[in-house]
Predicted model as a PDB file, atoms N, CA, C, CB and O in Angstrom, pLDDT in the B-factor column:
MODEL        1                                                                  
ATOM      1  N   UNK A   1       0.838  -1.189   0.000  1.00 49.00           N  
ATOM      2  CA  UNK A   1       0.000   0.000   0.000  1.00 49.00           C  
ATOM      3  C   UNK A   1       0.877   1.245   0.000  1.00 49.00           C  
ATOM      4  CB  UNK A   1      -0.950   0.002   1.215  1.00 49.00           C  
ATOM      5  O   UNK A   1       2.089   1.063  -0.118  1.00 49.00           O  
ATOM      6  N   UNK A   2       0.497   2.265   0.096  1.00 51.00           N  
ATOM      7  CA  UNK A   2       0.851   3.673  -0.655  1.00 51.00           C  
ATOM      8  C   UNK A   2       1.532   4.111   0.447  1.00 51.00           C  
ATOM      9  CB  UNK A   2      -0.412   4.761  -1.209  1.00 51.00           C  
ATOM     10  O   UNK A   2       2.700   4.490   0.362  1.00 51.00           O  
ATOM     11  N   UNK A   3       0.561   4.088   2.067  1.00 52.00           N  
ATOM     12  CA  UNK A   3       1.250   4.317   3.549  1.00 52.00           C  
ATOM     13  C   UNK A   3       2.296   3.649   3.740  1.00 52.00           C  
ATOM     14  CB  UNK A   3       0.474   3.983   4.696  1.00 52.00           C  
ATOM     15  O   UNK A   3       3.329   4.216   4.093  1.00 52.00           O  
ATOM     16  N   UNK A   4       2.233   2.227   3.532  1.00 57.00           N  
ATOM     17  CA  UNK A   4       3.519   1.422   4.097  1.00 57.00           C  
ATOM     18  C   UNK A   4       4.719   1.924   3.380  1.00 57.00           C  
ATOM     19  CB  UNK A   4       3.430  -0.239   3.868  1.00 57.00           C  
ATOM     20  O   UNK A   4       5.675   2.186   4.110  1.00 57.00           O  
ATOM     21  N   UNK A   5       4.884   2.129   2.007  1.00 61.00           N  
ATOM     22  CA  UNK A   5       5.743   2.620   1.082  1.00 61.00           C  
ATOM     23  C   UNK A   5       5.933   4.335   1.173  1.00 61.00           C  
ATOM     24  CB  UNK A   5       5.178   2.118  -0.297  1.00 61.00           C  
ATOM     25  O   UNK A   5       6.571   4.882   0.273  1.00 61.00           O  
ATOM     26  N   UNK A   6       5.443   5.033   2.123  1.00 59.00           N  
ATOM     27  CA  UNK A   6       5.886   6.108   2.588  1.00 59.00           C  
ATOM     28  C   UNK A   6       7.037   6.548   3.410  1.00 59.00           C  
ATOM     29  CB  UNK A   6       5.121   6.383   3.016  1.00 59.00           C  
ATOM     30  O   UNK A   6       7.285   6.159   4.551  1.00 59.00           O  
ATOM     31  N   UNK A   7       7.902   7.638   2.511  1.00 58.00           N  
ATOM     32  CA  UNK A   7       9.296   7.684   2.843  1.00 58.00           C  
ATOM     33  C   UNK A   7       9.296   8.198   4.218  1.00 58.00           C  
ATOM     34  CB  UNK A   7      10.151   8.549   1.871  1.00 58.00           C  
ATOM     35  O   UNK A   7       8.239   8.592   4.710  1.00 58.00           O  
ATOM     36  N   UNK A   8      10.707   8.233   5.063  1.00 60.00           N  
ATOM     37  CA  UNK A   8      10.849   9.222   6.515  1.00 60.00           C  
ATOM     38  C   UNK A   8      10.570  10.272   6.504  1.00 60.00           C  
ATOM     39  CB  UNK A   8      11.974   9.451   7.097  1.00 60.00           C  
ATOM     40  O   UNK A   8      10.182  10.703   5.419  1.00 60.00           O  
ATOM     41  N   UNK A   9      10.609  11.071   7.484  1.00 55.00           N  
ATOM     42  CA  UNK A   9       9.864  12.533   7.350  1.00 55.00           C  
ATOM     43  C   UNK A   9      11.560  12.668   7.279  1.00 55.00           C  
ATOM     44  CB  UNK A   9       8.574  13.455   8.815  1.00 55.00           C  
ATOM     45  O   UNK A   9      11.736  13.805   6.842  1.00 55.00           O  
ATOM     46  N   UNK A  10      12.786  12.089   7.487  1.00 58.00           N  
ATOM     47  CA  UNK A  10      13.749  12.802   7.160  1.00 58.00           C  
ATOM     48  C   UNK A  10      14.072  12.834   5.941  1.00 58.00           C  
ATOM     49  CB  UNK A  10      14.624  12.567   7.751  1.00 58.00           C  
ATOM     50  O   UNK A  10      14.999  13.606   5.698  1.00 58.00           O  
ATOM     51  N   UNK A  11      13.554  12.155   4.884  1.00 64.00           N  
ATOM     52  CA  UNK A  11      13.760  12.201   3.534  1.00 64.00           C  
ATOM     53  C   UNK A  11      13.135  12.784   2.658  1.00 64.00           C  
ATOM     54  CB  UNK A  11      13.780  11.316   3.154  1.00 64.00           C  
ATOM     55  O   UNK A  11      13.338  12.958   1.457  1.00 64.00           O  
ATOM     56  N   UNK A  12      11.886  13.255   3.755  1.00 63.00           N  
ATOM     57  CA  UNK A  12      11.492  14.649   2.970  1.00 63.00           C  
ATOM     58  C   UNK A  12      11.494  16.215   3.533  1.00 63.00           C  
ATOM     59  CB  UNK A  12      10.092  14.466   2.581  1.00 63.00           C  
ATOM     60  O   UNK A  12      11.203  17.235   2.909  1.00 63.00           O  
ATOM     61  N   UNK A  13      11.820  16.105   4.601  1.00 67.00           N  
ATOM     62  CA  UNK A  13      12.561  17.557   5.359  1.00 67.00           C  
ATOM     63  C   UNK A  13      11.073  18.482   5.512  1.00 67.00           C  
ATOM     64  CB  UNK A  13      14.067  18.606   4.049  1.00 67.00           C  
ATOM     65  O   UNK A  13      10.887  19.649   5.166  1.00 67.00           O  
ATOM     66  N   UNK A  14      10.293  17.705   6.031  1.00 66.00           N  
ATOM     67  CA  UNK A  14       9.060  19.162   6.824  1.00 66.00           C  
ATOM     68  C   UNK A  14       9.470  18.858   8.542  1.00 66.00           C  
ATOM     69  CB  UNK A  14       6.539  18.730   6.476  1.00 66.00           C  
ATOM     70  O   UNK A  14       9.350  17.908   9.315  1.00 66.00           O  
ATOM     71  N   UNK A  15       9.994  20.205   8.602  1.00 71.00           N  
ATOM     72  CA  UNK A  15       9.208  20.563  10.117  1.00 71.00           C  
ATOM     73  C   UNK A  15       8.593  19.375  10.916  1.00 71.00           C  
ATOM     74  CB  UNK A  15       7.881  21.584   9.873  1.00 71.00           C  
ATOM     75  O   UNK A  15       7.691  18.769  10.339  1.00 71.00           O  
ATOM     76  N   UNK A  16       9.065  18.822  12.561  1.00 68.00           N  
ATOM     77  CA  UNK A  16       7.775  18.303  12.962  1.00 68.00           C  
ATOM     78  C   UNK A  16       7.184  19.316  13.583  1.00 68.00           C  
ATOM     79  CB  UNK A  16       7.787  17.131  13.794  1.00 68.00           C  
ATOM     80  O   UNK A  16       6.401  18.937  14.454  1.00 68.00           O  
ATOM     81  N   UNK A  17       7.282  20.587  13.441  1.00 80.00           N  
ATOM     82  CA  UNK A  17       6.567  21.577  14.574  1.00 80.00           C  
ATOM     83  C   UNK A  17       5.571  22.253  13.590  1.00 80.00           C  
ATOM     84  CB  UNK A  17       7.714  22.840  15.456  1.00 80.00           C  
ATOM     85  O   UNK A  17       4.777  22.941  14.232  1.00 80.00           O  
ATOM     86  N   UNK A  18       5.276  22.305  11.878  1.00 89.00           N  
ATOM     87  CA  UNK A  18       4.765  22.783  10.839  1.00 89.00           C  
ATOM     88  C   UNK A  18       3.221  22.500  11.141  1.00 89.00           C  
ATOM     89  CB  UNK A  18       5.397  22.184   9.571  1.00 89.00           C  
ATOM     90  O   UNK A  18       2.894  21.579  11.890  1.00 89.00           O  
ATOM     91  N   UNK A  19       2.403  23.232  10.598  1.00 95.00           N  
ATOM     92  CA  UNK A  19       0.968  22.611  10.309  1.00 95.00           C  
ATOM     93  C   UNK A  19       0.664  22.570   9.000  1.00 95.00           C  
ATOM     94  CB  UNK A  19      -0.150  23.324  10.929  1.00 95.00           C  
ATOM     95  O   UNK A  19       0.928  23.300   8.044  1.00 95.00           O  
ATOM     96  N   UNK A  20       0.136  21.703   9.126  1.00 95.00           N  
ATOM     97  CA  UNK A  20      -0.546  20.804   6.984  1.00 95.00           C  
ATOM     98  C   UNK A  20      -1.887  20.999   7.130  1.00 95.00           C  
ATOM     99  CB  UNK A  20      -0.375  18.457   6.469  1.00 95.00           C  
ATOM    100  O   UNK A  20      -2.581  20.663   8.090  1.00 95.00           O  
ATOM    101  N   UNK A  21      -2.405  21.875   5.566  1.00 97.00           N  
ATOM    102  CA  UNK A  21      -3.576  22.388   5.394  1.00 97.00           C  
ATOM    103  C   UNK A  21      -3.799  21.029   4.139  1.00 97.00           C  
ATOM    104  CB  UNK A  21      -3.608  24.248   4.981  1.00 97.00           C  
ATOM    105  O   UNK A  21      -2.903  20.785   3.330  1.00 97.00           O  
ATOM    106  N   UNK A  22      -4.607  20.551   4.154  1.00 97.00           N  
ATOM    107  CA  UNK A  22      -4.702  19.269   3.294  1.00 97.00           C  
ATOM    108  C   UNK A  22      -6.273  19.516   2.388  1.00 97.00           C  
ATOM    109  CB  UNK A  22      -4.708  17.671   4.482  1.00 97.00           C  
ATOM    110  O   UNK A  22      -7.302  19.566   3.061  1.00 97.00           O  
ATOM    111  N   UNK A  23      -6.334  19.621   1.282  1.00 97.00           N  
ATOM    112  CA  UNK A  23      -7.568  20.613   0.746  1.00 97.00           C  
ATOM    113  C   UNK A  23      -7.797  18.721  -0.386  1.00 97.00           C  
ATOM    114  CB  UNK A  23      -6.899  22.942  -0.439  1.00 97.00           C  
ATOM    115  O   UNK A  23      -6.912  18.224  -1.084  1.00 97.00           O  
ATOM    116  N   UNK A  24      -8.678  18.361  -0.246  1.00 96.00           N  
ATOM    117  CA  UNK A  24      -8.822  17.871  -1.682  1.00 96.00           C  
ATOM    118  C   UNK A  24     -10.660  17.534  -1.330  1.00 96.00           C  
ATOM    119  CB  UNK A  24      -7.526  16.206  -2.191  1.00 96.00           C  
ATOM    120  O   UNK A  24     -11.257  17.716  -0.269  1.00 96.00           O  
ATOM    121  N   UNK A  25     -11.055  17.140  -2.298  1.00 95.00           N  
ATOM    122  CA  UNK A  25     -12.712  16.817  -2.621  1.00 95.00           C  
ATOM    123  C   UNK A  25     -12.819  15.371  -2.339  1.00 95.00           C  
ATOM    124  CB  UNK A  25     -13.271  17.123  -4.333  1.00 95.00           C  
ATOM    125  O   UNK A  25     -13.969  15.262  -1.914  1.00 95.00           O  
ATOM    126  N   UNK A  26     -12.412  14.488  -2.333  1.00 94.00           N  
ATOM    127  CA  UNK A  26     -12.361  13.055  -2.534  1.00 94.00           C  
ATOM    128  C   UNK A  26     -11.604  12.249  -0.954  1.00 94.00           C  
ATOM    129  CB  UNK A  26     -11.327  12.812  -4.110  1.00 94.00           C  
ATOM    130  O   UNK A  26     -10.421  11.925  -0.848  1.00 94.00           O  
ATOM    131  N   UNK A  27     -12.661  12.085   0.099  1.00 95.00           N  
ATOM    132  CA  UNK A  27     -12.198  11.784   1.377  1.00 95.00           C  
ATOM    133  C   UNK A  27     -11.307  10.808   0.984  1.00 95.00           C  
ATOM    134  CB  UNK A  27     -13.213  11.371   2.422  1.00 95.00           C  
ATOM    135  O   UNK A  27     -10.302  10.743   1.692  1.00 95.00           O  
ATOM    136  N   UNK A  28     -11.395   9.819  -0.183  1.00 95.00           N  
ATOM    137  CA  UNK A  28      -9.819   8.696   0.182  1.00 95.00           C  
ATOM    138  C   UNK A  28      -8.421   9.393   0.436  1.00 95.00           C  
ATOM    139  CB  UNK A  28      -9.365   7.618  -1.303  1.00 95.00           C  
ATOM    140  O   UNK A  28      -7.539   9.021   1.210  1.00 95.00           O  
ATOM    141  N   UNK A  29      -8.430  10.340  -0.284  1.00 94.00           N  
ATOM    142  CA  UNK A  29      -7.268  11.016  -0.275  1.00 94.00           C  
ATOM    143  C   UNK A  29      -7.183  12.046   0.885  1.00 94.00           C  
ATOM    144  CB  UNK A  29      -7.105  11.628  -1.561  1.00 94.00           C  
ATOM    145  O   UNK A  29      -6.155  12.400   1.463  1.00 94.00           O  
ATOM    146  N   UNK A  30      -8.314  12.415   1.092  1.00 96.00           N  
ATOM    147  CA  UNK A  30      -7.728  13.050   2.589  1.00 96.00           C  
ATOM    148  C   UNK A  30      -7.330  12.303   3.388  1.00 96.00           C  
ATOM    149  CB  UNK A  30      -8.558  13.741   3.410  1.00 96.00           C  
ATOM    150  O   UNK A  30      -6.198  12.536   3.811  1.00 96.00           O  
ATOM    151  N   UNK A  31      -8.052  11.124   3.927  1.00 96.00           N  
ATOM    152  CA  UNK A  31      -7.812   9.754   4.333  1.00 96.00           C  
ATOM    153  C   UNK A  31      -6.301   9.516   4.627  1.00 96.00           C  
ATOM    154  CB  UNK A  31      -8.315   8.788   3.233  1.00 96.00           C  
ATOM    155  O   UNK A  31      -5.798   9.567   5.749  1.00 96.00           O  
ATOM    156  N   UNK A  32      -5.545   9.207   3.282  1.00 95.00           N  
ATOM    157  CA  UNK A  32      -4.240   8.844   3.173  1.00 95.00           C  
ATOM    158  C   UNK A  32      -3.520   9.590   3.478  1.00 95.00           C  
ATOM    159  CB  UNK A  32      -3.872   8.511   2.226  1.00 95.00           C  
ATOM    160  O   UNK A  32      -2.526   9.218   4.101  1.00 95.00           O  
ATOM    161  N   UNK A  33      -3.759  11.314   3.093  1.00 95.00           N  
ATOM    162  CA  UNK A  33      -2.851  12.102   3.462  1.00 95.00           C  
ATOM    163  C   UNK A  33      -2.682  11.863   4.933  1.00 95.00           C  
ATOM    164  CB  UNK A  33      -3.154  13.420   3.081  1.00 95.00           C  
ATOM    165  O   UNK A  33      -1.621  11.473   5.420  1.00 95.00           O  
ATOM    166  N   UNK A  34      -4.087  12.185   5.821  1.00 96.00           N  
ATOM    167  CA  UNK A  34      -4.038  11.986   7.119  1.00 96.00           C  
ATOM    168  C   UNK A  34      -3.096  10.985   7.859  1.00 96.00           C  
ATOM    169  CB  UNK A  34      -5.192  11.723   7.377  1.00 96.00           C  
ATOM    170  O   UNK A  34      -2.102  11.255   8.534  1.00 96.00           O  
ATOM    171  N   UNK A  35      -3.749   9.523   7.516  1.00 94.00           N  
ATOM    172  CA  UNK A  35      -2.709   8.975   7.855  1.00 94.00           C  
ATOM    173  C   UNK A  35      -1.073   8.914   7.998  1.00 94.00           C  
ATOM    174  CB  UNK A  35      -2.969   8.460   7.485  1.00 94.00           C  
ATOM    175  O   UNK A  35      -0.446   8.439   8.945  1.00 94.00           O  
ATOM    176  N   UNK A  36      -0.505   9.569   6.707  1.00 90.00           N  
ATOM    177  CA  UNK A  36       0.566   9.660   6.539  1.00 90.00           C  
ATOM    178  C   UNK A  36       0.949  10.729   7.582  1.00 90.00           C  
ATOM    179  CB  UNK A  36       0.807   9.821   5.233  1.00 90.00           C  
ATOM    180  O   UNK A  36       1.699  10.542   8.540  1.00 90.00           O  
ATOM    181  N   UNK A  37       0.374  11.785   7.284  1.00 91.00           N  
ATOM    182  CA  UNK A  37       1.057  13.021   8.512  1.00 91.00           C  
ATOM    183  C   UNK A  37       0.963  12.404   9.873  1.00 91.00           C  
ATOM    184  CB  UNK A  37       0.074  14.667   8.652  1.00 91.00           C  
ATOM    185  O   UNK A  37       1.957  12.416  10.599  1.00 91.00           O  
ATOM    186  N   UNK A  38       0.210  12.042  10.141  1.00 91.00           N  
ATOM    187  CA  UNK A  38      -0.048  11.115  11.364  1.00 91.00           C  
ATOM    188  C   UNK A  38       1.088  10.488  11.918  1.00 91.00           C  
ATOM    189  CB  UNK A  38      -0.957  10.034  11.051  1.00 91.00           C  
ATOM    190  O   UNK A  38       1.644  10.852  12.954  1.00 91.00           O  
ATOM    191  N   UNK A  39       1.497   9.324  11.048  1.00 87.00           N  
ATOM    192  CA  UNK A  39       2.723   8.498  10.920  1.00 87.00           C  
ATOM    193  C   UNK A  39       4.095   9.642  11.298  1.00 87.00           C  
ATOM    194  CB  UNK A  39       2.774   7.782   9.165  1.00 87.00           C  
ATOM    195  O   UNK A  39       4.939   9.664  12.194  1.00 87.00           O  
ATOM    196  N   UNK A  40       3.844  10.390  10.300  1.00 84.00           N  
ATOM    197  CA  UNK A  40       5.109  11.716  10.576  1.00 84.00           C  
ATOM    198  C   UNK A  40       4.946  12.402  12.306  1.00 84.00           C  
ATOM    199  CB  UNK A  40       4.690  13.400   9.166  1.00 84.00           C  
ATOM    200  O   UNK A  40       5.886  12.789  13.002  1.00 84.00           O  
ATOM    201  N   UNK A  41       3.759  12.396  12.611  1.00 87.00           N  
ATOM    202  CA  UNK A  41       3.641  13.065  13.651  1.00 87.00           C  
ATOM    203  C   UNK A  41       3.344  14.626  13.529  1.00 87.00           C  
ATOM    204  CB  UNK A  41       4.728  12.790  14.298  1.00 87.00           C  
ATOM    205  O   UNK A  41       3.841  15.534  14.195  1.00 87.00           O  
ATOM    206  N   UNK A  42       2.292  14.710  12.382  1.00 90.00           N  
ATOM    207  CA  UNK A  42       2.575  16.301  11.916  1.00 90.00           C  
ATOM    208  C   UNK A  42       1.119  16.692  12.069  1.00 90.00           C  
ATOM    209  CB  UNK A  42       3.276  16.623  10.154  1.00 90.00           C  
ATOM    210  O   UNK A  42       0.194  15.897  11.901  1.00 90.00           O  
ATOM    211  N   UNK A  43       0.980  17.906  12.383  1.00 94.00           N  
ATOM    212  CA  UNK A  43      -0.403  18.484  12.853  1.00 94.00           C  
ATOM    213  C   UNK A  43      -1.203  18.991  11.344  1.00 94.00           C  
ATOM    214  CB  UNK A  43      -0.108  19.973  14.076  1.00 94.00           C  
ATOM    215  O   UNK A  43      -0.549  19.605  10.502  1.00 94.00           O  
ATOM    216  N   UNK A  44      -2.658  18.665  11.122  1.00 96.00           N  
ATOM    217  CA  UNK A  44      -2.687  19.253  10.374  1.00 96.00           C  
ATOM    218  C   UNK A  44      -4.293  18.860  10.126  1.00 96.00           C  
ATOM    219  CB  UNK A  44      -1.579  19.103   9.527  1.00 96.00           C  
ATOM    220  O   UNK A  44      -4.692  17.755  10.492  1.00 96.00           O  
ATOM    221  N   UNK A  45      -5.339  19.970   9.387  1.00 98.00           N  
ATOM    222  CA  UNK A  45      -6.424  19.705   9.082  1.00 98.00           C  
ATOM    223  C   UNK A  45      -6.645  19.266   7.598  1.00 98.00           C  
ATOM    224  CB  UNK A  45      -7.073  20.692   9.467  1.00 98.00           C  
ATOM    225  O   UNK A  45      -5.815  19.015   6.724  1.00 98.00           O  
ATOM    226  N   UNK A  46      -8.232  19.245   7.570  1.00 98.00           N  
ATOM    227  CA  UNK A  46      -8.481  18.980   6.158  1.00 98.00           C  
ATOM    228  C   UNK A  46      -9.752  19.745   5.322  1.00 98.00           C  
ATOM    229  CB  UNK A  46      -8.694  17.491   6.115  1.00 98.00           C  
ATOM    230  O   UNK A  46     -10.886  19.918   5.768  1.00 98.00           O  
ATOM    231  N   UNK A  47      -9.395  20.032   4.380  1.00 97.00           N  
ATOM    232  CA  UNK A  47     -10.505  20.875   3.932  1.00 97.00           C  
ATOM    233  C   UNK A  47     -10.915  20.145   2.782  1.00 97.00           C  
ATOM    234  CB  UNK A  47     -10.157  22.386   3.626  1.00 97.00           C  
ATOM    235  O   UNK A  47     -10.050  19.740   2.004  1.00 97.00           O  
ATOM    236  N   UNK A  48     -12.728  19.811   2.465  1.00 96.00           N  
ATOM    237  CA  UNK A  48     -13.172  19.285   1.095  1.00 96.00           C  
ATOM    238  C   UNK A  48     -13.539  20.164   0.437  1.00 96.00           C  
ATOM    239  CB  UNK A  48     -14.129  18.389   1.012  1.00 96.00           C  
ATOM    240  O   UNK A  48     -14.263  19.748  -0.467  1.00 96.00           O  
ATOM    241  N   UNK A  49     -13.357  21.573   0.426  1.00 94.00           N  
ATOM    242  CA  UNK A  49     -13.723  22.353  -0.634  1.00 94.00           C  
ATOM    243  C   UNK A  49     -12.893  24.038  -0.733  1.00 94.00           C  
ATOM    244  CB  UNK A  49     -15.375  22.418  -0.447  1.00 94.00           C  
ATOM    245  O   UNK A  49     -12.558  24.562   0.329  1.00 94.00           O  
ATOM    246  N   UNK A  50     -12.762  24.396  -1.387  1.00 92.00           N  
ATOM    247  CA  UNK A  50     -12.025  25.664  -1.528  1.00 92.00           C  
ATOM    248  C   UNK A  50     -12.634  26.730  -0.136  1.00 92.00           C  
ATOM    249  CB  UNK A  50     -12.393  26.355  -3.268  1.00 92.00           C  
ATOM    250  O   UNK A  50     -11.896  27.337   0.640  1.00 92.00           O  
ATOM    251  N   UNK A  51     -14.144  26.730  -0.113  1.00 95.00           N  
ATOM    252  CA  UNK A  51     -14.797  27.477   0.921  1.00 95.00           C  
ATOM    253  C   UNK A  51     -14.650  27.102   2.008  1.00 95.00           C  
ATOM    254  CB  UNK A  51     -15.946  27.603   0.841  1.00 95.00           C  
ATOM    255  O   UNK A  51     -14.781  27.894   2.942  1.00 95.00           O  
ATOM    256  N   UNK A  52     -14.321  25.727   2.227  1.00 96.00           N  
ATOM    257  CA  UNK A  52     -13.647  25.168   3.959  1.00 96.00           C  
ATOM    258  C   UNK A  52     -12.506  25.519   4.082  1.00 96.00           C  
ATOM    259  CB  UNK A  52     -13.486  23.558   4.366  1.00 96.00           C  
ATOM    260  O   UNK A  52     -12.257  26.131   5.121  1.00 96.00           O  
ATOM    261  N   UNK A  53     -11.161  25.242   2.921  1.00 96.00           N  
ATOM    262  CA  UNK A  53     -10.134  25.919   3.163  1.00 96.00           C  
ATOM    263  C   UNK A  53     -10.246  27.223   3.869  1.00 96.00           C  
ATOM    264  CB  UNK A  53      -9.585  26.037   2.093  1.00 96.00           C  
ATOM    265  O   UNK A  53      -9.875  27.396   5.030  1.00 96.00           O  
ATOM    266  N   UNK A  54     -10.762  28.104   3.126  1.00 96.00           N  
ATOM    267  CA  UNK A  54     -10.520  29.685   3.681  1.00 96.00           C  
ATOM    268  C   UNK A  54     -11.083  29.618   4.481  1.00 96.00           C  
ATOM    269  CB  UNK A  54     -10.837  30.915   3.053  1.00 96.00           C  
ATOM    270  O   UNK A  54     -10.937  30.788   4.835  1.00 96.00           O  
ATOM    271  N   UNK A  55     -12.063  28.978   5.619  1.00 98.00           N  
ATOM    272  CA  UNK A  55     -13.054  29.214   6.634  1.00 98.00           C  
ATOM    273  C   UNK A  55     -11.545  28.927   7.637  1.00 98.00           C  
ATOM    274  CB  UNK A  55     -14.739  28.032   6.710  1.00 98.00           C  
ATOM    275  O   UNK A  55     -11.227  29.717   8.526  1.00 98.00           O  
ATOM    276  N   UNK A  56     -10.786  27.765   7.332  1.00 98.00           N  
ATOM    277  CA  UNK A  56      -9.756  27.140   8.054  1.00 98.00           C  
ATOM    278  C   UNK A  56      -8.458  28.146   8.150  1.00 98.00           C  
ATOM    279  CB  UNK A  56      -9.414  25.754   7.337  1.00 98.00           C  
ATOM    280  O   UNK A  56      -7.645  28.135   9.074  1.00 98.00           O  
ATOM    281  N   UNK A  57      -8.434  28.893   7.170  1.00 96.00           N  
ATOM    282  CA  UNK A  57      -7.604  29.464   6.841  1.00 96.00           C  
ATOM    283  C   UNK A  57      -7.464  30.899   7.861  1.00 96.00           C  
ATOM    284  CB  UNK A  57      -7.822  29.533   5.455  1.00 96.00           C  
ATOM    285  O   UNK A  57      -6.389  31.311   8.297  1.00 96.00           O  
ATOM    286  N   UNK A  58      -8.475  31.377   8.054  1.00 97.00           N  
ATOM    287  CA  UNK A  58      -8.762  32.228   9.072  1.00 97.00           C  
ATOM    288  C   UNK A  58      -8.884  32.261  10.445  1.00 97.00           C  
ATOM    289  CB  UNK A  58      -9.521  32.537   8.853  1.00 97.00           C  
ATOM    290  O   UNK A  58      -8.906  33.164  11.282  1.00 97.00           O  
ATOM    291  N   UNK A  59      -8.991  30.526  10.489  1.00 97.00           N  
ATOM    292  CA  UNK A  59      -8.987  30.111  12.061  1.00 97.00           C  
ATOM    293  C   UNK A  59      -7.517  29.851  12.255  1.00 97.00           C  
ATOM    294  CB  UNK A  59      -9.969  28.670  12.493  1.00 97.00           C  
ATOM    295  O   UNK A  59      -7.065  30.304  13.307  1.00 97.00           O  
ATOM    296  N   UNK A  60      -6.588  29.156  11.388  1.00 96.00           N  
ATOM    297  CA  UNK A  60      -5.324  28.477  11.791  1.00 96.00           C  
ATOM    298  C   UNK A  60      -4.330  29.378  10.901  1.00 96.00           C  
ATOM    299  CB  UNK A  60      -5.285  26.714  11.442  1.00 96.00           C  
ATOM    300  O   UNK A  60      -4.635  30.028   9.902  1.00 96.00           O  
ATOM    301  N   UNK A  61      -3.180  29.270  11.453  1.00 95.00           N  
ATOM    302  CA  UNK A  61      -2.077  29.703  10.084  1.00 95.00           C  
ATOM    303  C   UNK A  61      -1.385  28.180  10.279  1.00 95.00           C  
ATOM    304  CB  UNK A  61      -0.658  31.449  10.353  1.00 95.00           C  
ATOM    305  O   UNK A  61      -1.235  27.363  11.188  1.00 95.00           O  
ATOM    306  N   UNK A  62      -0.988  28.347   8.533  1.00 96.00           N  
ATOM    307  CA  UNK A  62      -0.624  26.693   8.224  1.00 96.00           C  
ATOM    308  C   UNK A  62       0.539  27.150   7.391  1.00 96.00           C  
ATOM    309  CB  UNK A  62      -1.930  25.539   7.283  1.00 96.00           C  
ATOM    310  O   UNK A  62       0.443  27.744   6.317  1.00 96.00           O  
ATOM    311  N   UNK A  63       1.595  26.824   7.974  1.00 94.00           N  
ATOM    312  CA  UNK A  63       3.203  26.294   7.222  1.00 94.00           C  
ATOM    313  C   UNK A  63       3.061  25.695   5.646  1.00 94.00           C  
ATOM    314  CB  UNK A  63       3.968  24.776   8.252  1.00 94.00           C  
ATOM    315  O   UNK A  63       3.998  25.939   4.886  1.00 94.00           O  
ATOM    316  N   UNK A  64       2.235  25.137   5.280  1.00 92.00           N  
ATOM    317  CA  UNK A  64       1.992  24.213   4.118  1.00 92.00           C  
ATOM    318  C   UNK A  64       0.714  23.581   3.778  1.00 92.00           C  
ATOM    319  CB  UNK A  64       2.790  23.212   4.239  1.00 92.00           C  
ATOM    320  O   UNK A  64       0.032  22.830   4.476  1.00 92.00           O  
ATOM    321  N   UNK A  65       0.530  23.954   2.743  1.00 94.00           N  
ATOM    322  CA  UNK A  65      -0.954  23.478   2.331  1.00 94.00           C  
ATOM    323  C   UNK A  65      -1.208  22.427   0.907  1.00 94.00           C  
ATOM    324  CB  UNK A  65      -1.802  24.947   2.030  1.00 94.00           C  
ATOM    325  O   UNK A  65      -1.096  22.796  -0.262  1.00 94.00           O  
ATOM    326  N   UNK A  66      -1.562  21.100   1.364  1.00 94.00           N  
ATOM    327  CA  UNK A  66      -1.191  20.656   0.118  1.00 94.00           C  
ATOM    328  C   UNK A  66      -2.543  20.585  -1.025  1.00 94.00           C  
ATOM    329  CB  UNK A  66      -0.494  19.214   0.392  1.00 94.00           C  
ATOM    330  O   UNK A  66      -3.462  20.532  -0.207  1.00 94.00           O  
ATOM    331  N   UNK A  67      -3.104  20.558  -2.158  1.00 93.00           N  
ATOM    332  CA  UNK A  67      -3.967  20.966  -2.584  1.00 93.00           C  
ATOM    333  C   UNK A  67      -4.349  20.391  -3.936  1.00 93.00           C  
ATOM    334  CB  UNK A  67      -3.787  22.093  -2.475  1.00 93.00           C  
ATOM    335  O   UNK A  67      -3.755  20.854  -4.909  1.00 93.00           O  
ATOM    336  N   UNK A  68      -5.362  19.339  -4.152  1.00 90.00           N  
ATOM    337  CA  UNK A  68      -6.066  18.907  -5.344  1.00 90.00           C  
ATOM    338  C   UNK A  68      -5.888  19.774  -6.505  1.00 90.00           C  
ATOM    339  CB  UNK A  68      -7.456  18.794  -5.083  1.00 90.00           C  
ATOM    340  O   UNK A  68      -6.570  20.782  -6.686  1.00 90.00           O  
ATOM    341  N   UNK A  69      -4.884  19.338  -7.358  1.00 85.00           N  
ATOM    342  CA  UNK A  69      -5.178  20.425  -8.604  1.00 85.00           C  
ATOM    343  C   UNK A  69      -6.541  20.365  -9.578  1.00 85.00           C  
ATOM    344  CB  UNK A  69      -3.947  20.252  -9.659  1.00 85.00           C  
ATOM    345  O   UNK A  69      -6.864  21.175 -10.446  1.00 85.00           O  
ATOM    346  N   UNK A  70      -7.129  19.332  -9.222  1.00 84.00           N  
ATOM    347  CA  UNK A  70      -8.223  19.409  -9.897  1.00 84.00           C  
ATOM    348  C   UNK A  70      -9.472  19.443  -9.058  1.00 84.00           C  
ATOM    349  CB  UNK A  70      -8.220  18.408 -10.769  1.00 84.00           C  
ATOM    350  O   UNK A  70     -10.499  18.872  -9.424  1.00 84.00           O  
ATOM    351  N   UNK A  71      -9.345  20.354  -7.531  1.00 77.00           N  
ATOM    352  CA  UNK A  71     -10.496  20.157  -6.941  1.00 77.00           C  
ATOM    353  C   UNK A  71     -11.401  21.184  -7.775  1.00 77.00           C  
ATOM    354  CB  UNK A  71     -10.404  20.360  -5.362  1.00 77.00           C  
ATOM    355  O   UNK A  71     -11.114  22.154  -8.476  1.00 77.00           O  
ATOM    356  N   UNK A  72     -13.349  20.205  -7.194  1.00 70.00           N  
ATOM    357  CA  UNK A  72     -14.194  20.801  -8.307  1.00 70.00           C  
ATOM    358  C   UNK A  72     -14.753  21.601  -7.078  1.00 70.00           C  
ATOM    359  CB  UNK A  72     -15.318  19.739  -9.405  1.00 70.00           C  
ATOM    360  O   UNK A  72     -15.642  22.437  -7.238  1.00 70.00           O  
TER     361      UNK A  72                                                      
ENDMDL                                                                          
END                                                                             
């Protein structure tokens, strides 16, 4: 699976003190992201739509936001 085959957080160099804004439409993939930051130990929410982002966006400041290029 995609988690088990997920590299160290030292081989990809984020912050463990960062927060992850995780935006996509399609809960599997928030899902996985979650998990994975999880695994890393990294704080971070999730948004399913552009209008939750910014609702989130105003409540938290986030180090990194990763983001569906094709959210609808």
């Amino acid at each position: 699976s995609a988690l088990k085959q997920a590299p160290s957080l030292e081989k990809i160099m984020i912050p463990v003190d960062c927060r992850v804004l995780v935006v996509d439409d399609q809960a599997m993939n928030l899902k996985i992201a979650g998990k994975m930051l999880e695994k890393w130990k990294i704080r971070y929410h999730t948004a399913r739509s552009v209008d939750e982002a910014k609702l989130l966006m105003k409540q938290f400041q986030f180090d990194i936001a990763l983001l569906d290029y094709q959210l609808e």
